[in-house]
TIDRENVEX-371021 format. One record per residue (C-alpha): x, y, z; residue number from 1; residue in three letters. Coordinates in nm, 2 decimals, m for minus. Example, Ala and Ser with C-alpha at 12.3 -4.5 7.8 and 13.67 -1.06 7.14 Angstrom:
<sites>
<site><u>1.23</u><v>m0.45</v><w>0.78</w><n>1</n><res>ALA</res></site>
<site><u>1.37</u><v>m0.11</v><w>0.71</w><n>2</n><res>SER</res></site>
</sites>
This chain:
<sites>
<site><u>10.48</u><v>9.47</v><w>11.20</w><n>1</n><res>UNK</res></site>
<site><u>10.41</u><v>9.21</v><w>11.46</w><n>2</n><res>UNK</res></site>
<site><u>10.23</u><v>8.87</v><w>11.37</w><n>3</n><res>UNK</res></site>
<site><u>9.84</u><v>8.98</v><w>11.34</w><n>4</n><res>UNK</res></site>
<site><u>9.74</u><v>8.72</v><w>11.62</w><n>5</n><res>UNK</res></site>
<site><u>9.85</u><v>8.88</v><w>11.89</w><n>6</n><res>UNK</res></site>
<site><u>9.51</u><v>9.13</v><w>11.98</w><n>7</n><res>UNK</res></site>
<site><u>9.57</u><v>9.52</v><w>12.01</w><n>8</n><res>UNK</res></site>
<site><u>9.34</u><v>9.65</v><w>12.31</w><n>9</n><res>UNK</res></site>
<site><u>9.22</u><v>9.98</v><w>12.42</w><n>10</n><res>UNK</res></site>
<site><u>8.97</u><v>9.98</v><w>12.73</w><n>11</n><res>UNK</res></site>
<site><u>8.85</u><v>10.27</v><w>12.99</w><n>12</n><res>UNK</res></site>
<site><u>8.75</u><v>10.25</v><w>13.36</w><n>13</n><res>UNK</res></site>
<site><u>8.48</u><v>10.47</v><w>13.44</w><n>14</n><res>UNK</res></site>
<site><u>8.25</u><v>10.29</v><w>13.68</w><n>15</n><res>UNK</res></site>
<site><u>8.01</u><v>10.48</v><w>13.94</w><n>16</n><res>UNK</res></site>
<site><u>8.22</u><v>10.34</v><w>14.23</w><n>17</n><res>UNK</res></site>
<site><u>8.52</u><v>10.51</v><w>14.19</w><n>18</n><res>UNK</res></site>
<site><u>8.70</u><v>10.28</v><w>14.49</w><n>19</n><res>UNK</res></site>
<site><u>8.66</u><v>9.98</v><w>14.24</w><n>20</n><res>UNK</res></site>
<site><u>8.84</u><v>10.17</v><w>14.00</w><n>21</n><res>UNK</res></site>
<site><u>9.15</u><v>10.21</v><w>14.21</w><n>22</n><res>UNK</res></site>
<site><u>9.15</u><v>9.91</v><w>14.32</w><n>23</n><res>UNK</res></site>
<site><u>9.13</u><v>9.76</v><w>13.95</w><n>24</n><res>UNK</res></site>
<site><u>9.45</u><v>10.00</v><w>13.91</w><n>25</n><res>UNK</res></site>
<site><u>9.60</u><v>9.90</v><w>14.23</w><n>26</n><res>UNK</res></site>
<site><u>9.55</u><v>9.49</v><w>14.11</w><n>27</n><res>UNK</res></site>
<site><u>9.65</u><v>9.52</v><w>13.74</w><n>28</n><res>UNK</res></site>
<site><u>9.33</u><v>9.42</v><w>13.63</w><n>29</n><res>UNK</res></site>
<site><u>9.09</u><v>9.51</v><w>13.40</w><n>30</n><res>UNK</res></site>
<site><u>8.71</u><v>9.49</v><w>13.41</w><n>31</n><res>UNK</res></site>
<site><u>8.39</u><v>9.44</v><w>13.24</w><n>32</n><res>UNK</res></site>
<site><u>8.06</u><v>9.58</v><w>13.44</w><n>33</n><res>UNK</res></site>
<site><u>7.76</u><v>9.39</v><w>13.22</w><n>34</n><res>UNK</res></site>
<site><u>7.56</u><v>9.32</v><w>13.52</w><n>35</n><res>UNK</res></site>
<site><u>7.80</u><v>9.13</v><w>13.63</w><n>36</n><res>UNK</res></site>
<site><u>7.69</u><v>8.79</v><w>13.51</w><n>37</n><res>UNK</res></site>
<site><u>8.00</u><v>8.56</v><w>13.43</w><n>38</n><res>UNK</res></site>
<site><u>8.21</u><v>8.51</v><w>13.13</w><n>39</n><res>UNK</res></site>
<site><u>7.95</u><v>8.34</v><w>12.86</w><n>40</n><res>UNK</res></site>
<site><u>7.85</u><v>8.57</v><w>12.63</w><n>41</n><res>UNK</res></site>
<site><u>7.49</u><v>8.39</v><w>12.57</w><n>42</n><res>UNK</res></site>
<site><u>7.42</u><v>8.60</v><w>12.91</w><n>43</n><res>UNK</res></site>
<site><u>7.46</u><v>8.94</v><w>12.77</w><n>44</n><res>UNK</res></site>
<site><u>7.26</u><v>9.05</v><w>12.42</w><n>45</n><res>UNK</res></site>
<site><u>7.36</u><v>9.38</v><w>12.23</w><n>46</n><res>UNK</res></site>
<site><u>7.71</u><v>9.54</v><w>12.28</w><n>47</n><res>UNK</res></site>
<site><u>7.76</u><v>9.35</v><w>12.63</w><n>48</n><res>UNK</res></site>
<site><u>7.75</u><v>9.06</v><w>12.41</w><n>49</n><res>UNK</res></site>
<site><u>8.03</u><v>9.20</v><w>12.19</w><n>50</n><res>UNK</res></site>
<site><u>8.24</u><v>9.34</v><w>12.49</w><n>51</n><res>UNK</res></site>
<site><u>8.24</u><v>8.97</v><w>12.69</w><n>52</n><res>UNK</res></site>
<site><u>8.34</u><v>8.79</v><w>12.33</w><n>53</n><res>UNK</res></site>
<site><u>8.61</u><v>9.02</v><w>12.31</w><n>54</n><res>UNK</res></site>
<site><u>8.72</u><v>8.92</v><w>12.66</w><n>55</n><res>UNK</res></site>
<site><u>8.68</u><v>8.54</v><w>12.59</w><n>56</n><res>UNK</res></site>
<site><u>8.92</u><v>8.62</v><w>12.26</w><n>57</n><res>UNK</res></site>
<site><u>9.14</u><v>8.81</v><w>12.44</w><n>58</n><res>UNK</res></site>
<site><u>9.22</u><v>8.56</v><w>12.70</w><n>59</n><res>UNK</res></site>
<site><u>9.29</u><v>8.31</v><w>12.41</w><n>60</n><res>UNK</res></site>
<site><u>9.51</u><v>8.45</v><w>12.21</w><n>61</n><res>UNK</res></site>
<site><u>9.69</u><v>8.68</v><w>12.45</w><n>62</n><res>UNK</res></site>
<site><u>9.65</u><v>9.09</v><w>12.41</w><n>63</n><res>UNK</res></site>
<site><u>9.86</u><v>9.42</v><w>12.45</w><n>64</n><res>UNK</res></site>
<site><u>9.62</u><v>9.66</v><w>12.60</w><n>65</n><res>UNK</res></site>
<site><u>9.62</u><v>9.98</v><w>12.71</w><n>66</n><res>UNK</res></site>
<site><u>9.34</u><v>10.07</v><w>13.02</w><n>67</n><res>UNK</res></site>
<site><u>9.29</u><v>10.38</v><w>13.14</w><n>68</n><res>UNK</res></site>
<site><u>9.15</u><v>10.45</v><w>13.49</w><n>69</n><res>UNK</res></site>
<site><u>8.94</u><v>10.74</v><w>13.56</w><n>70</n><res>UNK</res></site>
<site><u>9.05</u><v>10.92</v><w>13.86</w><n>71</n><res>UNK</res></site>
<site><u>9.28</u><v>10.64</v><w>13.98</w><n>72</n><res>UNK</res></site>
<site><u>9.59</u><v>10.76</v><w>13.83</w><n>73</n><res>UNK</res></site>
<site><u>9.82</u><v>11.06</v><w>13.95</w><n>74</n><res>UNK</res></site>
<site><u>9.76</u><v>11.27</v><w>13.61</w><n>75</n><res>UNK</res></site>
<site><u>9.48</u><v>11.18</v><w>13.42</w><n>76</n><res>UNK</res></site>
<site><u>9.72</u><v>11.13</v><w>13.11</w><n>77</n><res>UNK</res></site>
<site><u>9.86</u><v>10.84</v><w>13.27</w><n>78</n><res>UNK</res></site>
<site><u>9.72</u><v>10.47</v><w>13.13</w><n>79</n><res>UNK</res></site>
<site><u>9.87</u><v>10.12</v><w>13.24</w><n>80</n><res>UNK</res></site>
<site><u>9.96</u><v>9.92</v><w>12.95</w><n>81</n><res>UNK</res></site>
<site><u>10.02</u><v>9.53</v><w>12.98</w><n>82</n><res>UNK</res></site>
<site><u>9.97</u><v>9.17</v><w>12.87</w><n>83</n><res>UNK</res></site>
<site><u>9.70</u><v>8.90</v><w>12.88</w><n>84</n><res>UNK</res></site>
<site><u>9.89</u><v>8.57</v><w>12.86</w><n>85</n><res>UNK</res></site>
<site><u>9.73</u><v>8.31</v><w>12.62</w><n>86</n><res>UNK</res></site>
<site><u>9.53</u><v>8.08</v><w>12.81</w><n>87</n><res>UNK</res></site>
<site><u>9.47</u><v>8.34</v><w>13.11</w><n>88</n><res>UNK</res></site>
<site><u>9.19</u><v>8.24</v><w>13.34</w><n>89</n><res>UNK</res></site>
<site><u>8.93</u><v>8.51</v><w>13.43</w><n>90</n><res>UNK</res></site>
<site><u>8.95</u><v>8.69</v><w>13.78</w><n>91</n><res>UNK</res></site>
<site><u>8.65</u><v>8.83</v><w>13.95</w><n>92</n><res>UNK</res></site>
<site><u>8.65</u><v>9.14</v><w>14.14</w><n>93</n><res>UNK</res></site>
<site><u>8.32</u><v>9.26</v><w>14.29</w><n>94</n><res>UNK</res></site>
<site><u>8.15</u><v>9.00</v><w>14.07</w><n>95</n><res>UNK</res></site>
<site><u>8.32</u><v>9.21</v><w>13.78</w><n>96</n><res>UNK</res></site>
<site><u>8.50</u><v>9.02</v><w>13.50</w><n>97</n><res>UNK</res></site>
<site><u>8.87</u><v>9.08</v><w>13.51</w><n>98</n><res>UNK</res></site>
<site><u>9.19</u><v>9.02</v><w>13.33</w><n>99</n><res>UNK</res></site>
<site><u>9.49</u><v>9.04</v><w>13.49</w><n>100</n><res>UNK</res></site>
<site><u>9.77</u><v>9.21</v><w>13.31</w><n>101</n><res>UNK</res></site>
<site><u>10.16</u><v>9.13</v><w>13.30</w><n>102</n><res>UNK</res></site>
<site><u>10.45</u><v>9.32</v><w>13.19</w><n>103</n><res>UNK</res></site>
<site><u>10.22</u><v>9.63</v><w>13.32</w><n>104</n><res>UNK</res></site>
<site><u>10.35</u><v>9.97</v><w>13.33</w><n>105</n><res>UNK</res></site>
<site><u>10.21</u><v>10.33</v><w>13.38</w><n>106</n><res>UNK</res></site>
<site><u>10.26</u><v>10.53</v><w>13.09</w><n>107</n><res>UNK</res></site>
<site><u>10.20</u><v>10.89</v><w>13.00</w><n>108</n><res>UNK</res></site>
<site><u>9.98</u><v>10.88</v><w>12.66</w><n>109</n><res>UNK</res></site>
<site><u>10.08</u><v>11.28</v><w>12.65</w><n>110</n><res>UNK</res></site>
<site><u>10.40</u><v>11.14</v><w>12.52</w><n>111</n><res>UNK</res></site>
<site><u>10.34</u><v>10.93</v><w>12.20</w><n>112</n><res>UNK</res></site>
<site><u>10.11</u><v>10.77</v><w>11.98</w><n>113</n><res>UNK</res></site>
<site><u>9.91</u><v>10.62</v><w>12.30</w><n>114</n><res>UNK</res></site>
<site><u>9.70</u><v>10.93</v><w>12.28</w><n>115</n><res>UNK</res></site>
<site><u>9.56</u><v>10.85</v><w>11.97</w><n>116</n><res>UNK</res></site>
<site><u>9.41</u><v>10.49</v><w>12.09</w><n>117</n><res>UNK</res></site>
<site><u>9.10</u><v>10.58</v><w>12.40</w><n>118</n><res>UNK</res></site>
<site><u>8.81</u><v>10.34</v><w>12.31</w><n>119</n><res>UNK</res></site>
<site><u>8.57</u><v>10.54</v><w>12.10</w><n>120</n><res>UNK</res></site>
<site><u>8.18</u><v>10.51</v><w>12.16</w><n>121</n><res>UNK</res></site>
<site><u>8.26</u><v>10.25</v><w>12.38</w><n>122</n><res>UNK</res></site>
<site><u>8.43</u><v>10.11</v><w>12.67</w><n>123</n><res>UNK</res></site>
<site><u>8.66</u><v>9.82</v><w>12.53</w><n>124</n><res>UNK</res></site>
<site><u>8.73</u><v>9.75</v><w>12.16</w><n>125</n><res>UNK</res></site>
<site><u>9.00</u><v>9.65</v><w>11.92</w><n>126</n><res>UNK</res></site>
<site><u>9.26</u><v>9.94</v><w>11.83</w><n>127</n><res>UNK</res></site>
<site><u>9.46</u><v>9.75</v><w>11.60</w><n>128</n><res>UNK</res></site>
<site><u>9.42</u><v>9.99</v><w>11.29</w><n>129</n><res>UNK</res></site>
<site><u>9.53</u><v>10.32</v><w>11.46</w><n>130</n><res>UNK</res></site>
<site><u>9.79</u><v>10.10</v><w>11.69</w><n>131</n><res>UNK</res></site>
<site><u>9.93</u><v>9.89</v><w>11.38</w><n>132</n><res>UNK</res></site>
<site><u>10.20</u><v>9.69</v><w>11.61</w><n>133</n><res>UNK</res></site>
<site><u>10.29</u><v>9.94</v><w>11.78</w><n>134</n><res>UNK</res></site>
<site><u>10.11</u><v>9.87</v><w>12.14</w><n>135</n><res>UNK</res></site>
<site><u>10.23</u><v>9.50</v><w>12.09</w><n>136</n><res>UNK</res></site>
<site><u>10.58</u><v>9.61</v><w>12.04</w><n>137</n><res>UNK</res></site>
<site><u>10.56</u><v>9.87</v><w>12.36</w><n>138</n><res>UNK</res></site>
<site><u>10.45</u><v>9.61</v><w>12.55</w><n>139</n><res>UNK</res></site>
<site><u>10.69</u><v>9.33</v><w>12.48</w><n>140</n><res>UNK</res></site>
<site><u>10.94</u><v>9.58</v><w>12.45</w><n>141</n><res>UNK</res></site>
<site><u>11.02</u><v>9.47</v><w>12.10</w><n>142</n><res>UNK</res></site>
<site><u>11.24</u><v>9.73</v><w>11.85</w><n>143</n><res>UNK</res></site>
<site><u>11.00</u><v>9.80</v><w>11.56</w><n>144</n><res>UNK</res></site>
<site><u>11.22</u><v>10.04</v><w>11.39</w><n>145</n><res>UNK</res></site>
<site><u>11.11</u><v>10.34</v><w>11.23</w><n>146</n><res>UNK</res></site>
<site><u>10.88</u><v>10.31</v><w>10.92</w><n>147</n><res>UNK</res></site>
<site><u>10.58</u><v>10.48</v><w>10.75</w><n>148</n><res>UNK</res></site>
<site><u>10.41</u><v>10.19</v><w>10.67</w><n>149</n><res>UNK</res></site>
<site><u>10.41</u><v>10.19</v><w>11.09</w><n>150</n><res>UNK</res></site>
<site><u>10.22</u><v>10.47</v><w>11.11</w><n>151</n><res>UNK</res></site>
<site><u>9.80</u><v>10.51</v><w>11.09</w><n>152</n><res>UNK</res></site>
<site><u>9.70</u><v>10.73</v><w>10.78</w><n>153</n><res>UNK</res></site>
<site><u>9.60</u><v>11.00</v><w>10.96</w><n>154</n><res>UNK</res></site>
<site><u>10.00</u><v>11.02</v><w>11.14</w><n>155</n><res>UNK</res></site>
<site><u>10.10</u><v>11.05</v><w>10.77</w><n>156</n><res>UNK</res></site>
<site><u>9.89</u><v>11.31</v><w>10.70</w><n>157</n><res>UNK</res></site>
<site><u>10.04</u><v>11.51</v><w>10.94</w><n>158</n><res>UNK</res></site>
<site><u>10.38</u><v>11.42</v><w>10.85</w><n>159</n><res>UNK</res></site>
<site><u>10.27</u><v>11.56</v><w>10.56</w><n>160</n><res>UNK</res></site>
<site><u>10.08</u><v>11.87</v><w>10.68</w><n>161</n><res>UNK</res></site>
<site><u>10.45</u><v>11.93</v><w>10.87</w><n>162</n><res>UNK</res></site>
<site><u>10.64</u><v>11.87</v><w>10.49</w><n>163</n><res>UNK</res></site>
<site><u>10.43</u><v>12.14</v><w>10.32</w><n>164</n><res>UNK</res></site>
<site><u>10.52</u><v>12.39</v><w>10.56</w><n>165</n><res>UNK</res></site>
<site><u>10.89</u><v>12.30</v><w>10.66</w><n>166</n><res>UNK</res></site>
<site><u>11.00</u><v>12.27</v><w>10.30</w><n>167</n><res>UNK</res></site>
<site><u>10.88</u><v>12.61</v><w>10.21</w><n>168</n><res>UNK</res></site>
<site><u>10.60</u><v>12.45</v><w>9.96</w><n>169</n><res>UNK</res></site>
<site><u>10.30</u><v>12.64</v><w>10.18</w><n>170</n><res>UNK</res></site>
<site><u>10.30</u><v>12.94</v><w>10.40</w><n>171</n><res>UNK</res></site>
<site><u>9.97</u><v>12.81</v><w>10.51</w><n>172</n><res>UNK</res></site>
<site><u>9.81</u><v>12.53</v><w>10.55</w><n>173</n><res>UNK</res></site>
<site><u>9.44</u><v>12.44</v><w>10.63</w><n>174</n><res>UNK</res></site>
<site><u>9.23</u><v>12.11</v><w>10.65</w><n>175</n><res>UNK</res></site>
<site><u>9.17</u><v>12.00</v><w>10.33</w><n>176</n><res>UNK</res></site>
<site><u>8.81</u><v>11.86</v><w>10.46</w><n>177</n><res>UNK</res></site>
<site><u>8.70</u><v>12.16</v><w>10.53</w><n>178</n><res>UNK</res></site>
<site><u>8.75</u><v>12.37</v><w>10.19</w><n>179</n><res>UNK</res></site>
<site><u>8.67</u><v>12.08</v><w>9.95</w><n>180</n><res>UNK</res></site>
<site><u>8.57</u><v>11.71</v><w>10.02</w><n>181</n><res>UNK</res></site>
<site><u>8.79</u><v>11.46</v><w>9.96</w><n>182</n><res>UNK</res></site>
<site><u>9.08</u><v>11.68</v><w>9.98</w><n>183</n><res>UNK</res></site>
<site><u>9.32</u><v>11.63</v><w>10.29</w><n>184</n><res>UNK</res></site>
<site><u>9.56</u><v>11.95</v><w>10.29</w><n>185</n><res>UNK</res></site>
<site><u>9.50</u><v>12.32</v><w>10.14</w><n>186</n><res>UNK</res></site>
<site><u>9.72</u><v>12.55</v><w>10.15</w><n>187</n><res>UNK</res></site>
<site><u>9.90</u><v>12.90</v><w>9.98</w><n>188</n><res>UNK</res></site>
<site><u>10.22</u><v>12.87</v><w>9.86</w><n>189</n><res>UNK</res></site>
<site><u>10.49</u><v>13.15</v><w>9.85</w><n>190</n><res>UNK</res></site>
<site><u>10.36</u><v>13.29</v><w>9.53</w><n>191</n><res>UNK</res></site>
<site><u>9.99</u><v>13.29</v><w>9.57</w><n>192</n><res>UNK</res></site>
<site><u>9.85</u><v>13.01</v><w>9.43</w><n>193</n><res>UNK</res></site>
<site><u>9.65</u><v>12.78</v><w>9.59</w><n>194</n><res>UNK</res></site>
<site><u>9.80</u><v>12.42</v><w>9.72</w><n>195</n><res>UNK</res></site>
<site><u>9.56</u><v>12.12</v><w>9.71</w><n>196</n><res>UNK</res></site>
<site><u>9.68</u><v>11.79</v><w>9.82</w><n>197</n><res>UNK</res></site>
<site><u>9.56</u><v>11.43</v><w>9.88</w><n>198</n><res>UNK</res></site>
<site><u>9.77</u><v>11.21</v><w>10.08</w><n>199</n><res>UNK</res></site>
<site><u>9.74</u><v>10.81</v><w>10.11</w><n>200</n><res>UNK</res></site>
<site><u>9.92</u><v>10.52</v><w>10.27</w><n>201</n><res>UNK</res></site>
<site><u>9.75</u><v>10.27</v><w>10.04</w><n>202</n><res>UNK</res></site>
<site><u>9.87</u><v>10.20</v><w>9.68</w><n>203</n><res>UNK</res></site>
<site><u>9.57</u><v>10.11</v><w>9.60</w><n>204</n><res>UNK</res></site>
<site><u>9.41</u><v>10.45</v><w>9.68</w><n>205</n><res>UNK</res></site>
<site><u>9.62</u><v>10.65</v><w>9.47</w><n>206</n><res>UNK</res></site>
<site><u>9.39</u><v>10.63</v><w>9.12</w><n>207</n><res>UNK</res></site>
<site><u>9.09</u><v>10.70</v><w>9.33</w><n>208</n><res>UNK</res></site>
<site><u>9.21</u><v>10.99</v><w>9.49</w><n>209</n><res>UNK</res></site>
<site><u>9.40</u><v>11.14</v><w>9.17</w><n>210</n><res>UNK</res></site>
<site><u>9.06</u><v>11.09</v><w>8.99</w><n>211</n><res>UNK</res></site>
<site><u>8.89</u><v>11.32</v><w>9.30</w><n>212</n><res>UNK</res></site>
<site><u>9.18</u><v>11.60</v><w>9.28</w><n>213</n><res>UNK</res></site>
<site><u>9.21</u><v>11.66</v><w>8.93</w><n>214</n><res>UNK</res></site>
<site><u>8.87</u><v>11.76</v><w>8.96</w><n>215</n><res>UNK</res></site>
<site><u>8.96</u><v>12.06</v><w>9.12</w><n>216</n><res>UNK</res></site>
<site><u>9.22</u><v>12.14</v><w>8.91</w><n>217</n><res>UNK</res></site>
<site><u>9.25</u><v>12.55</v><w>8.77</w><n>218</n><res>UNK</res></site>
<site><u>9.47</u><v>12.79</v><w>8.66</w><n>219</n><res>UNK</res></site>
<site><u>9.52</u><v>12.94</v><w>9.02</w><n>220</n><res>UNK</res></site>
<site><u>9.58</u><v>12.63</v><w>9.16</w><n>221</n><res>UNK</res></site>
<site><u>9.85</u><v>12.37</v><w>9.19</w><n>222</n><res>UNK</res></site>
<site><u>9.78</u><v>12.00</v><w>9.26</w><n>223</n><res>UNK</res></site>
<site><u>9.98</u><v>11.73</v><w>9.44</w><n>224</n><res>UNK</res></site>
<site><u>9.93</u><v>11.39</v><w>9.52</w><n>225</n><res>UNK</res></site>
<site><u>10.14</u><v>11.20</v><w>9.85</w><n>226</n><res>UNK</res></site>
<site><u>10.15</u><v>10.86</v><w>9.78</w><n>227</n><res>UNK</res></site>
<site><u>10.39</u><v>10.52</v><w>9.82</w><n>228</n><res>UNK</res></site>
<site><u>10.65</u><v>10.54</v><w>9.59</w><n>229</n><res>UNK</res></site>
<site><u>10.54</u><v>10.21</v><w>9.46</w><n>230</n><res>UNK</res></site>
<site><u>10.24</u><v>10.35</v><w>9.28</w><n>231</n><res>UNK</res></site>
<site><u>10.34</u><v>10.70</v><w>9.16</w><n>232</n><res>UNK</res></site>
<site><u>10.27</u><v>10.54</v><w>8.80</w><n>233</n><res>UNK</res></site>
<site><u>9.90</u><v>10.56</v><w>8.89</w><n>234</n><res>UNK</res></site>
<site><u>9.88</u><v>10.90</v><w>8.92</w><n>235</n><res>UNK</res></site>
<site><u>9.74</u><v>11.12</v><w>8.67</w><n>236</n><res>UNK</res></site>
<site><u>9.88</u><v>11.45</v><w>8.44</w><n>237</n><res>UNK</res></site>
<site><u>9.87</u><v>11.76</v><w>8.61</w><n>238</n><res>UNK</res></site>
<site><u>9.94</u><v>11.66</v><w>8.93</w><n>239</n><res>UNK</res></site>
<site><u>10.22</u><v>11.65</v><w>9.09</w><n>240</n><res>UNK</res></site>
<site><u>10.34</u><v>11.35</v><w>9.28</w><n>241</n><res>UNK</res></site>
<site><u>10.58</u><v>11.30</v><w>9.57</w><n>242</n><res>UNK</res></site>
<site><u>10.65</u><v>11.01</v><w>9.78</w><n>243</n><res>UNK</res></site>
<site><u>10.53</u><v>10.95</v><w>10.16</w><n>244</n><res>UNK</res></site>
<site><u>10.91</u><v>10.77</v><w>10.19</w><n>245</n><res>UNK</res></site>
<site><u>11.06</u><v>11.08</v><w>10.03</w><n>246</n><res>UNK</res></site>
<site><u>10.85</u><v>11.31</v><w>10.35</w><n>247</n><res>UNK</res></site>
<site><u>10.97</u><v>11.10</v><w>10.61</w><n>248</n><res>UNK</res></site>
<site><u>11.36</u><v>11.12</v><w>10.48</w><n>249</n><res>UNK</res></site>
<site><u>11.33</u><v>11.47</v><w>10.46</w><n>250</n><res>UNK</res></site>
<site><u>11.12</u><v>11.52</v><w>10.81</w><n>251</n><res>UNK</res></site>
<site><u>11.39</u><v>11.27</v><w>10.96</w><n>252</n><res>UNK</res></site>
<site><u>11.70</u><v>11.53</v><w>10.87</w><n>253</n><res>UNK</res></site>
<site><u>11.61</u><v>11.79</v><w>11.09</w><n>254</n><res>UNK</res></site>
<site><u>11.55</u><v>11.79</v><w>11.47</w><n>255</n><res>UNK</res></site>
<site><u>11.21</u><v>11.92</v><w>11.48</w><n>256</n><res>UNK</res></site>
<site><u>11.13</u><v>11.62</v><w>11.19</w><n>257</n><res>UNK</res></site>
<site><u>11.31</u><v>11.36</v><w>11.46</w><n>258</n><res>UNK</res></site>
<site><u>11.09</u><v>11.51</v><w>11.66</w><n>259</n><res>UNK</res></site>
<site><u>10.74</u><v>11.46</v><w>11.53</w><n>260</n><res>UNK</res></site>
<site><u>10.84</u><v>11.13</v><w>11.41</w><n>261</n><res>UNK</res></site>
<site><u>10.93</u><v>11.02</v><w>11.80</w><n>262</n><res>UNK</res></site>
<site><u>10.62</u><v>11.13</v><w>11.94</w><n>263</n><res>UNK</res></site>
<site><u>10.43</u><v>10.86</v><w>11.62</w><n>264</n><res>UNK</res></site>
<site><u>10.68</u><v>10.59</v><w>11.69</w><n>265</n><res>UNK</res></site>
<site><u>10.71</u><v>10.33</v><w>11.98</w><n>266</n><res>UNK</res></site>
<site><u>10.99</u><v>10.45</v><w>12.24</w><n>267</n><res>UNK</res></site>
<site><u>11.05</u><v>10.14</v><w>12.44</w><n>268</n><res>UNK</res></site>
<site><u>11.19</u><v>10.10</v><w>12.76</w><n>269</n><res>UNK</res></site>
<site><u>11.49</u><v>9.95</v><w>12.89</w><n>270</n><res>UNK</res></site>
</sites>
């Protein structure tokens, strides 16, 4: 993964004047609307506070970001990524507080892991856990390779979801949060029993969660547990234990594995 100081941004453009929105697009920039009062934070109280920090940090340390431009763009899938250089001075548009972005090009988040990183409950915000390097390396158009430990836990759930059913484990699968808590995949397998799993990234998850799944444990059921190969030891006896690194080799074999695993990894540009 990338060195942590570069910042990981996700912002959204929805302001009332939709003009100032295209012309944000049109300029590379993008924009704060807090009343419009400057770039020192002791203005603003509350989350405007938060939002103009994050600018100040942002034009300190440098950022990738990804903006998105409501009704600006041709498709509404389409976001700008880009680059604040460290040391950037603000812009003002409109009396709006701007950034201006570098190494900015229009993307389609329908086609990767982009989709998975819109600002949530707010406008601007740090996306650095679900975008784990992988909107810096987009960006700066650097080769991150293609690893698990890349991908957010919830991507490796779904690698896993994929696993149960392509390998012929599970006829059917269904969310594990919504049969039992705590349990991330249920499914049947090809001779009737029922399939819980629990899947984690984290070594140091895999006691907790083996503790929660055995548990549940019956004789109609079978129990596995998708963890780093690192800390199989940790799990417990009668379940059964397979390897998130195992998953991905097996996913990356066939097409429709290569697939999936594009769509969750950065494709950079030439």
């Amino acid at each position: 993964m990338l060195a942590a100081d570069p910042l990981e941004i996700t912002i959204t453009h929805n302001l009332d004047d939709a003009a100032e929105v295209l012309e944000l697009f049109r300029q590379r920039l993008i924009a704060l609307d807090w009343g419009r009062k400057g770039p020192d934070p002791n203005d603003y109280t509350g989350r405007a506070k938060t939002d103009v920090k994050l600018f100040n940090e942002m034009r300190t340390r440098g950022a990738a970001v990804i903006a998105a431009y409501k009704g600006a763009t041709e498709m509404r899938s389409h976001r700008l990524i880009g680059w604040i250089e460290p040391g950037s001075n603000f812009v003002r548009f409109n009396d709006l507080l701007c950034l201006k972005l570098t190494k900015e090009r229009v993307i389609d988040s329908a086609s990767g892991f982009f989709g998975n990183l819109p600002p949530r409950q707010c406008t601007v915000q740090l996306c650095s856990k679900r975008a784990r390097g992988r909107l810096n390396a987009s960006v700066l158009g650097k080769e991150l390779g293609r690893d698990i430990n890349l991908l957010h836990h919830r991507e490796v759930e779904l690698l896993v979801t994929n696993y149960l059913m392509m390998s012929g484990m599970c006829q059917s699968v269904w969310h594990g949060t919504r049969t039992y808590e705590d349990i991330d995949h249920a499914g049947l397998t090809a001779d009737g029993h029922e399939l819980l799993a629990q899947t984690t990234i984290s070594p140091n998850k895999v006691s907790e969660k083996a503790k929660y799944l055995i548990q549940l444990a019956n004789a109609d059921r079978v129990l596995y547990l998708f963890g780093p190969q690192e800390a199989a030891s940790q799990c417990l006896k009668g379940i059964n234990y397979l390897s998130i690194e195992e998953v991905f080799a097996y996913l990356e074999k066939s097409p429709a594995g290569q697939w999936l695993i594009n769509r969750m990894l950065p494709q950079i540009a030439n």
